[in-house]
DRENBA-768052 format. One line per 2 residues: number of its first residue (from 1); for each residue x, y, z of C-alpha. Coordinates in nm, 4 decimals. Example, Ala and Ser with C-alpha at 12.3 -4.5 7.8 and 13.67 -1.06 7.14 Angstrom:
2
1	1.2300/-0.4500/0.7800 ~ 1.3670/-0.1060/0.7140;
This chain:
73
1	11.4631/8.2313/10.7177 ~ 11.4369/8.5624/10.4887;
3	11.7369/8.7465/10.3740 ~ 11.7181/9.1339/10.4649;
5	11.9548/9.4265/10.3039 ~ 11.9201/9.7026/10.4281;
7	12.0578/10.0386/10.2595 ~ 12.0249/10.3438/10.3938;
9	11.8885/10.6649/10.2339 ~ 12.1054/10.9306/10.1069;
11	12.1341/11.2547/10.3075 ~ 11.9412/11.4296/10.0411;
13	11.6221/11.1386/10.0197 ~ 11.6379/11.1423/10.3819;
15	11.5726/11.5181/10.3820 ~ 11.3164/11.5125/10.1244;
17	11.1302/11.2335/10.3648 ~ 11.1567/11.4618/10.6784;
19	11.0447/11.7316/10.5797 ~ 10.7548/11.6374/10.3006;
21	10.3521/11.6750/10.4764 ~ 10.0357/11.6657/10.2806;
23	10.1092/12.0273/10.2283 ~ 10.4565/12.0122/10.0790;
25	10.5448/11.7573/9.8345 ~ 10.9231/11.6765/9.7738;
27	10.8556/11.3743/9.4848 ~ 10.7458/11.3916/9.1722;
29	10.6458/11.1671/8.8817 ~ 10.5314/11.1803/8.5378;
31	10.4130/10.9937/8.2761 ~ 10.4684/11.0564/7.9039;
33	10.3661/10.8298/7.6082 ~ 10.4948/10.9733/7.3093;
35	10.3074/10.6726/7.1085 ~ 10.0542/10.5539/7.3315;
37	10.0284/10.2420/7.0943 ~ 9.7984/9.9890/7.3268;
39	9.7455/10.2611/7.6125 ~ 9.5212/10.4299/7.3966;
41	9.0934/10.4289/7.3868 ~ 8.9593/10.4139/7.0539;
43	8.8533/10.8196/7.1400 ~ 9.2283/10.9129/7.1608;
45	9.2813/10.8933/7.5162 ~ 9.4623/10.6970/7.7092;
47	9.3163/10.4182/7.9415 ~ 9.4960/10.4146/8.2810;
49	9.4033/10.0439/8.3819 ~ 9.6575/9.9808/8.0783;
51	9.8808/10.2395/8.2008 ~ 9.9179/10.0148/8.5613;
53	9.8900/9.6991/8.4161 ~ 10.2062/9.7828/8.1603;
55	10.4059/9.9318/8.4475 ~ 10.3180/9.6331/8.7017;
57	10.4142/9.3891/8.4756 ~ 10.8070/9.5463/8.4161;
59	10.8195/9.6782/8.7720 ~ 11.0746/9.3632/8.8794;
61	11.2914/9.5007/8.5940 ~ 11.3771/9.7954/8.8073;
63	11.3776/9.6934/9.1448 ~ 11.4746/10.0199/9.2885;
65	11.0987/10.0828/9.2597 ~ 11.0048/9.8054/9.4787;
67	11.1855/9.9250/9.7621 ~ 11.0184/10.0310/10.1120;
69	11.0724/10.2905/10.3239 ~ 11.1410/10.1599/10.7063;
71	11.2518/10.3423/10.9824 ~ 11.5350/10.1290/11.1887;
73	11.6727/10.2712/11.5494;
């Protein structure tokens, strides 16, 4: 049988979630590559299948990220 945890979100996520719609955002993300090293194309771009394959392959380093939202009664 699967072991569940469950944590619950912090007043201030949970706010965030109820009151975001596709009109109002309340996340953000970024990505900056201050050497893109192997993310770059040889014109000096930067080639975002490389960009999701390098962050797929750490993700279980931070598992935080993995989470998902559910809602529980």
């Amino acid at each position: 049988m699967p072991h569940y945890s469950y944590e619950r979100l912090s007043d201030r996520s949970a706010d965030y979630l109820l009151n975001e719609d596709a009109r109002h955002l309340a996340h953000a993300t970024s990505i900056l590559p201050a050497n893109p090293g192997p993310l770059a194309t040889p014109d000096g771009g930067l080639d975002l299948g490389a960009i999701c394959e390098a962050i797929a392959s750490r993700l279980h380093l931070v598992p935080r990220l993995t989470q998902e939202l559910r809602w529980v009664p």
